[in-house]
N, C-alpha and C positions, 0 to 999 in steps of 0.2 A: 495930773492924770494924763494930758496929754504926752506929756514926756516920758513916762511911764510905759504909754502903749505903745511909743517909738522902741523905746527898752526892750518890752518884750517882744513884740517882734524879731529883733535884733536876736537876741536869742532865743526865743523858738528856731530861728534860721540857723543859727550856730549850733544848736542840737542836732538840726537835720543833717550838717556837714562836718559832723567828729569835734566840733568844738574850734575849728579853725578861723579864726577872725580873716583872714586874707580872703578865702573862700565867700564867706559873708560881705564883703564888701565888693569881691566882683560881682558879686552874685544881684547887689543894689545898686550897682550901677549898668549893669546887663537890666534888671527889672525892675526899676524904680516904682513905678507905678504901682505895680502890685504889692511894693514895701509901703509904700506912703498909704495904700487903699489899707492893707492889712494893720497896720499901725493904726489908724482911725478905726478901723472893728474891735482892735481892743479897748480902745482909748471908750468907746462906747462901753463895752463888756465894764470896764472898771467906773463907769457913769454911772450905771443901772446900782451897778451891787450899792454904790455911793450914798444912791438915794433910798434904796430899799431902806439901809442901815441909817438910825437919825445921822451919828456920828458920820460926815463926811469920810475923813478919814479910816476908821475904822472898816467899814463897808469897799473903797479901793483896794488898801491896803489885806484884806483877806481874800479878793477877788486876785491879786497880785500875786499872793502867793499859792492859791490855788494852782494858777497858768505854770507857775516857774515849777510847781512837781511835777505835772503833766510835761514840761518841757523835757526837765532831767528822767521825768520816763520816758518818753521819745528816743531820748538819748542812752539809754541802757538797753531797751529793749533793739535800738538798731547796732548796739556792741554785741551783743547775745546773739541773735537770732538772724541777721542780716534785715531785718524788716522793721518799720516805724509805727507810729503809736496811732491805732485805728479807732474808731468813733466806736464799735463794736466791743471793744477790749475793755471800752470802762462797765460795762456790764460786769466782770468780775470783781468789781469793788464790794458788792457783797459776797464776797468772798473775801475778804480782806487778812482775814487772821491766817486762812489758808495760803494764800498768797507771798504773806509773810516768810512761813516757812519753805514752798520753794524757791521763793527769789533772793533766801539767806545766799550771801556769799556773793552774791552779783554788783553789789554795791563795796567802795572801797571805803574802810576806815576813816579816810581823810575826807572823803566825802559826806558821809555820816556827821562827822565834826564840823566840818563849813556849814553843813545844812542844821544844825542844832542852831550854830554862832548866828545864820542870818535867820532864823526863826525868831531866836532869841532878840535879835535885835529889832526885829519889825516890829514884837510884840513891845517889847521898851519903846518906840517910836508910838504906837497906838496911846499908850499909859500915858505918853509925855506931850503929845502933841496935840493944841488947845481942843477943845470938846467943840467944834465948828456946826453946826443944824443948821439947817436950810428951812424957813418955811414949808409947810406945806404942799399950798397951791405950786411950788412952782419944783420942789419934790416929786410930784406926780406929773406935772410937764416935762419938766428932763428926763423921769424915769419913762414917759410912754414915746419920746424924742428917740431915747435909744434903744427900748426894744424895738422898735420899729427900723432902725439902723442894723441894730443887727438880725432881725428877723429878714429884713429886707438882701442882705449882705447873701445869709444862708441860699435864699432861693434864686440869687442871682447867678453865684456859684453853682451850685446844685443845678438847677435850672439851665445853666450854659446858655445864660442870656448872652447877646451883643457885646452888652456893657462890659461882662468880665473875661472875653475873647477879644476884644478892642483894647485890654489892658495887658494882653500878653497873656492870657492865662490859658492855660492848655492841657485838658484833663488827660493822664494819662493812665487809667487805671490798670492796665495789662505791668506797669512795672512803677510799683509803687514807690519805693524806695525814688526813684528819676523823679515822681511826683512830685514828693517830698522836697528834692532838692530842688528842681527849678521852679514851682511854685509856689514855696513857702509855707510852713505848716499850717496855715492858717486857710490858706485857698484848698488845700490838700485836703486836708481835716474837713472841712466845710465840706466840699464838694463827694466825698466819701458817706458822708450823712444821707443823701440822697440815692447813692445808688444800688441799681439790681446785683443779683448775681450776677445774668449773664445779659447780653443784650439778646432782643429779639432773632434769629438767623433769617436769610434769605428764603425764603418758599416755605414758611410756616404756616399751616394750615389743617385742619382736623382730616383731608385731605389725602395732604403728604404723610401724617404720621396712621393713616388706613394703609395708604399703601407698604409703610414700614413693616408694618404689623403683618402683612398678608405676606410682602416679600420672603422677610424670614421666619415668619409661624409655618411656613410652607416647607422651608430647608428640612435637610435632617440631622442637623449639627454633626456635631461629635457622637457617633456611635460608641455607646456603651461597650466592652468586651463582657462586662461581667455584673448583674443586675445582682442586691443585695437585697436582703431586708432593709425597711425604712431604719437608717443608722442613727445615733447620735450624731451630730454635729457639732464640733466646739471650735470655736474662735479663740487663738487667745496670743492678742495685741499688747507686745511686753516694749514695756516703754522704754527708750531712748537705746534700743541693744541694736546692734551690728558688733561684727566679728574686729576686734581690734588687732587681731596679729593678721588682719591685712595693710596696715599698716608696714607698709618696710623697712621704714628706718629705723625700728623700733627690734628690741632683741628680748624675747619672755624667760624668767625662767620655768617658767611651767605652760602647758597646755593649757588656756583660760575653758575653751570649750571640747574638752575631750569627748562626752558624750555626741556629741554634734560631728564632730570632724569624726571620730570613730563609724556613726550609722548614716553617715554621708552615701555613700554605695549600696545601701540597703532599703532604703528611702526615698521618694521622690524630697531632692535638696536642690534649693536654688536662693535665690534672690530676690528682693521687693525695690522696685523703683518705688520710693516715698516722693509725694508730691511737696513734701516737708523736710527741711530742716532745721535741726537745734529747736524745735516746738512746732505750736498746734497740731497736736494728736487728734483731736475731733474731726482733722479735714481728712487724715488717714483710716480715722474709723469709718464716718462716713461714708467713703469711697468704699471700704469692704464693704459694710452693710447694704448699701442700694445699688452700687456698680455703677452709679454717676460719677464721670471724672471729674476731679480739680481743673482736668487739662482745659477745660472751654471755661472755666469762671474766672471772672476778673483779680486778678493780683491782688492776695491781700483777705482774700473769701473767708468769712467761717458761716459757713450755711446754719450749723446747728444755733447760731445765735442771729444769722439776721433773718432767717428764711423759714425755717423747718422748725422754730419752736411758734409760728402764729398760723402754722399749718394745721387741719383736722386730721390728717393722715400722709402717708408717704407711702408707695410702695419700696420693697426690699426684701434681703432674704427672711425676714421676720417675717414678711406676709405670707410669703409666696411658700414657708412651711408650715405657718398656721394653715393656712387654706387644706393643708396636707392630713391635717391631724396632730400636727408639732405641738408640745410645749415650748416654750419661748422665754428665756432667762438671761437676765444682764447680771454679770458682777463686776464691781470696780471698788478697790478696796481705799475710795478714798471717800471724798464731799461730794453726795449724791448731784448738790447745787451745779457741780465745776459745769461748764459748757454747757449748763440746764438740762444735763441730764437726766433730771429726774423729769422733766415734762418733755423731753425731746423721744425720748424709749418708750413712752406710751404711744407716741404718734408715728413709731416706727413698727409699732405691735408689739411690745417685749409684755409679758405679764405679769414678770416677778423682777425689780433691781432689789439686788444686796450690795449695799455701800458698808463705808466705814462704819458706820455707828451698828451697823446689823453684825460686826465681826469684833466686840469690845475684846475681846479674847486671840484674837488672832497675833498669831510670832511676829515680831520686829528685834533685829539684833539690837538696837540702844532704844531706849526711850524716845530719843528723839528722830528715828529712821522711821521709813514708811512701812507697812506693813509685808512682808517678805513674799518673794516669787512663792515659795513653798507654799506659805501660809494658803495663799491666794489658789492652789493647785490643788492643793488637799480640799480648800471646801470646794470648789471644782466639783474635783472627783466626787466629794460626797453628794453634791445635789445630782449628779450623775444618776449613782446607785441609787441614789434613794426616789428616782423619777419612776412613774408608773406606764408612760408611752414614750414615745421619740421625743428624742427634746431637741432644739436648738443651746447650747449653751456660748454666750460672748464676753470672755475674760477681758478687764484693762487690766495691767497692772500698773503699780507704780513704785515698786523698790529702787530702780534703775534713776529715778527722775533726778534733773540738777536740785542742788548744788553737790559736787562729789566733795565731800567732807572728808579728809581722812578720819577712819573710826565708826562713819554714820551707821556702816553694815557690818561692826565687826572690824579686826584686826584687817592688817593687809598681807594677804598670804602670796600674792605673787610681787616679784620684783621685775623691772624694768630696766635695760639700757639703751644709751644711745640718746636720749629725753636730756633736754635741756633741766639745769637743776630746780628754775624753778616751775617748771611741771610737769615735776617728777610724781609728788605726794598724787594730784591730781589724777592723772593717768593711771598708775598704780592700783587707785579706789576704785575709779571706772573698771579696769578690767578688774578685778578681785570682784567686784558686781556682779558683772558678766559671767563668773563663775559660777557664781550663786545661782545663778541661772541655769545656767546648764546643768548644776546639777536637780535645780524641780522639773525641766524637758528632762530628763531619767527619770527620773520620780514617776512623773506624768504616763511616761511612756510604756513602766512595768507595771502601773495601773488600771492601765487600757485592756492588761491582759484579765485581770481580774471582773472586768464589767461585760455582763454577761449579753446586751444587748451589740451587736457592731457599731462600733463608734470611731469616726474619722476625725481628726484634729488640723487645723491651719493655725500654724505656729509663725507668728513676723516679728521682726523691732516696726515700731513706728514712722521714727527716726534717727539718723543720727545725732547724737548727743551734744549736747551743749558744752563743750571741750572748749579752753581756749584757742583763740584762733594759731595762736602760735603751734602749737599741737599739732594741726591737721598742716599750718606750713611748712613743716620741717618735713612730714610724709607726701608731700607734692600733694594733697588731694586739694588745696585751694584753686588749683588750675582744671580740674577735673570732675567737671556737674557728674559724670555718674559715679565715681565713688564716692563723692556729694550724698549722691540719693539711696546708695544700694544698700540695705538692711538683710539681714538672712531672714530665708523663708525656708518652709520646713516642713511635710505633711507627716501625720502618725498615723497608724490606723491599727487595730485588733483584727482586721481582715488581712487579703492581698489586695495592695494598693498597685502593686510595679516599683520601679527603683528609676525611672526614666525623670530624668531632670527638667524639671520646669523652665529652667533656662531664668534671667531675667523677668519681673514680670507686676504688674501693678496690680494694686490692690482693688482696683475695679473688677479686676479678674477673679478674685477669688473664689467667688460664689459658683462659677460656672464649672472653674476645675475640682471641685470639691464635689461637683454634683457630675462629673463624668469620671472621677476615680471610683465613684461608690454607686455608679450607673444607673443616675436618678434623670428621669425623663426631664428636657429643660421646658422653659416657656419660652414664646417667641424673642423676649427681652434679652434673655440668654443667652439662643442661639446671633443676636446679634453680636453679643458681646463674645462669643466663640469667633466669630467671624474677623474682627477687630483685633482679638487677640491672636488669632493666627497669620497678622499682618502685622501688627507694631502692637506687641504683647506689654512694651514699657511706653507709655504716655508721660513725658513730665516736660513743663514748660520750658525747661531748661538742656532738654538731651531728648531722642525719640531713640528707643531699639528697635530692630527689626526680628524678623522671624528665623531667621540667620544669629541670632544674638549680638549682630555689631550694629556698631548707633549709625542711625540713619540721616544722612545728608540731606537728600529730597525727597518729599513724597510722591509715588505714581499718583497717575490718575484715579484709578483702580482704589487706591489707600487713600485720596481725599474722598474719592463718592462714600467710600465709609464710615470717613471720619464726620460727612458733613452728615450723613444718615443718624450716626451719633448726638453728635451736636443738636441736630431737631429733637430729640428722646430725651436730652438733659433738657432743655429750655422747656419741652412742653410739660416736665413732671413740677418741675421747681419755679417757673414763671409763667407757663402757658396756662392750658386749662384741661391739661390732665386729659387729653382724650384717649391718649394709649392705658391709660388705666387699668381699662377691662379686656383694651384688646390685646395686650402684649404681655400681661405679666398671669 
């Protein structure tokens, strides 16, 4: 056992570094300590299970192979998505069947067979290797030895005792992946268990966020041109779409998004800096719904699972148009469970989720594809019509989602050149998606004209998609955080909107311009975030834009007192104690 948690360490640490053995051994000789400390945390971890289990062996050995799938998911999820395997993420193990089906394809054949062969073989090792029990008494000594070992371990890390900053350990949560690698999955992982969203900011106090409140409850933002009936409002966050013939090196034979590039000029069209890519949708939603950025939370964040589901309420646009008189409507045509959303949209105000199981009926091109942009539009539209006051309505979709299968959606109607051959099929399905797409924004948009109430739409991709990396290197964007980040944004409306481009622009922002295209009086929380946005309109950890649309090098003075005005509003909704509550929203 002790050899064992030498073992895994050793690779936990090889998953965090591409599987490179060289790397892993500078890496134990730069930070011995922390290998040798981390190696006895498992060495415990595989004690405990030891003695739970009569069978010595049996109880390490499943304990054993527990760590080694969490390793190789570490190691998949930091090939996919650029980011590592967070304490927070195994909350979707129930979710497991779902999970299944979208992380088809992420895993290699060969891998799949190695990992059957050493299953298979552990289990023959179990069957064959003598039947070993431990007494009792000393069962329950070892096993309360090493919960204590490793309980002890947890809160050291966590804790940011002495003892595991005297060993070289050095939390860095603002860039996780760096965590990962120089402090070893195991410190990483541990000390992740422990922490907030965001840290406390300088000058917080019930005080500071009075005077936020008054500063800009006082402004008078963005004047309206043109005051409407109270409109519908519809959200609808289509998963994993940005424009792929911005890609250059690439040559279509077809227009992927005609509808879009055609009412380009006719429509306010732009841009979303996504504070994501290649996944975690929920950090994107989130920022639309409350207009709290990602940009102040620690690397790695998913609020709707560490923070906002042990919450009693949140405010966001859900409140702030119930308060109105809104109806209030989530659809996501998948597992209500995914990112608990079914207990997170109550506490954001939503009154009605329609998930998968409420749509048994709804279009999917194969049996095994997700259920279609269209599908998802059409009941849209319906709950639309059939609302009896103003609604809020907030579409996910998920047709778009990885793995791109060729077939999953249907044939492949466009073809591609200039794509390396093998991801060609790849590329090809994605955009032929994207089509699909484009055409329910038509759908959507000749629908708008039929609904009799004004109804305005914010139309985004998420992210961009889980493509191989090869893919986006051959288009130069691996060198380039903002085509990294930038998704198409999109406004409709059955009114006059304007055709004046949003420019660049985050999804914090959303709520504000939605509510001055359709000249809905804001609240103070608004007007700050108008304020914000007409200075660095794109927020993402990795690029800032400016009000000018080019990415910003330094911030003024002027655009930090903003930023940090900001920052006190996110810490005190999500970690403070809420005192802007009542006065800002």
């Amino acid at each position: 056992m002790l050899l064992g948690g030498f073992i895994l360490n050793f690779f936990m640490q090889a998953a965090s570094l591409g599987m490179n053995i060289g790397s892993v051994l500078n890496w134990i000789s730069q930070y011995y300590w922390l290998y040798l400390s981390g190696s006895l945390f498992f060495f415990f971890v595989l004690l405990v299970c030891a003695m739970i289990i009569p069978n010595v062996y049996t109880g390490a050995l499943i304990a054993f192979i527990v760590c080694v799938v969490l390793g190789i998911a570490n190691y998949e999820k930091l090939s996919t998505t650029g980011e590592p395997l967070f304490p927070w993420d195994l909350m979707q193990i129930k979710n497991a069947q779902e999970m299944t089906k979208i992380t088809k394809g992420m895993i290699s054949p060969t891998a799949v067979v190695v990992s059957v062969l050493l299953v298979a073989a552990l289990i023959y090792l179990m069957l064959k290797l003598p039947k070993v029990k431990v007494r009792l008494p000393l069962r329950i000594t070892l096993g309360i030895i090493s919960l204590v070992a490793v309980g002890g371990f947890i809160q050291m890390v966590g804790g940011q005792h002495a003892l595991a900053t005297s060993l070289k350990y050095q939390n860095i949560p603002w860039n996780q992946k760096v965590n990962y690698a120089q402090n070893g999955f195991v410190y990483a992982f541990a000390g992740n268990l422990m922490q907030n969203l965001i840290e406390k900011p300088e000058g917080y106090s019930k005080e500071a966020i009075e005077a936020i409140a008054q500063k800009y409850g006082a402004s008078t933002g963005t004047l309206p041109t043109k005051a409407v009936e109270q409109p519908n409002i519809m959200y609808m966050m289509d998963e994993a779409f940005f424009d792929p013939t911005r890609m250059p090196s690439y040559t279509f034979s077809e227009d992927p998004l005609k509808f879009i590039h055609q009412n380009a000029q006719s429509t306010p069209d732009g841009f979303l800096l996504s504070p994501e890519f290649g996944g975690n949708t929920a950090n994107v939603e989130f920022e639309a719904l409350t207009g709290l950025s990602m940009y102040f939370l620690k690397d790695g964040s998913i609020p709707y699972q560490q923070r906002i589901v042990k919450m009693p309420s949140l405010p966001s646009i859900v409140s702030i148009l119930k308060d109105r008189g809104y109806e209030a409507l989530a659809l996501h045509p998948f597992d209500d469970t995914f990112y608990n959303r079914n207990r997170v949209y109550p506490i954001l105000g939503f009154d009605q989720f329609t998930s998968e199981k409420d749509l048994p009926n709804a279009k999917r091109y194969t049996p095994n594809g997700y259920i279609s942009d269209m599908a998802a539009v059409q009941e849209a539209v319906r709950e639309l019509k059939s609302a009896s006051k103003p609604t809020f309505l907030h579409l996910v979709t998920m047709q778009n989602h990885f793995p791109f299968t060729k077939g999953l959606n249907g044939s492949n109607t466009i073809t591609v050149s200039g794509v390396k051959p093998e991801y060609k099929d790849e590329l090809e399905t994605y955009t032929h998606d994207t089509k699909l797409t484009d055409e329910a924004v038509a759908y959507l948009s000749q629908q708008l004209k039929t609904i009799q109430r004004p109804t305005i739409v914010a139309f985004w991709g998420d992210h961009l998609p889980a493509l191989s990396s090869g893919v986006y290197a051959q288009a130069g964007f691996n060198d380039n955080p903002r085509l990294k980040h930038e998704t198409k944004l999109i406004y409709l409306a059955n009114f006059d909107i304007g055709s004046k481009s949003p420019g660049t622009m985050s999804p914090a922002f959303i709520g504000p311009t939605v509510f001055e295209l359709s000249g809905q009086s804001m609240p103070a929380y608004y007007k700050l975030l108008e304020k914000v946005k007409s200075e660095i309109p794109g927020l993402n950890k990795s690029v800032l834009i400016g009000k000018d649309n080019a990415v910003i090098s330094a911030l003024t003075p002027e655009q930090q007192k903003l930023l940090n005005d900001y920052k006190l509003v996110v810490y005190d909704m999500l970690e403070g104690e809420q005192y802007g509550k009542d006065l800002l929203y």
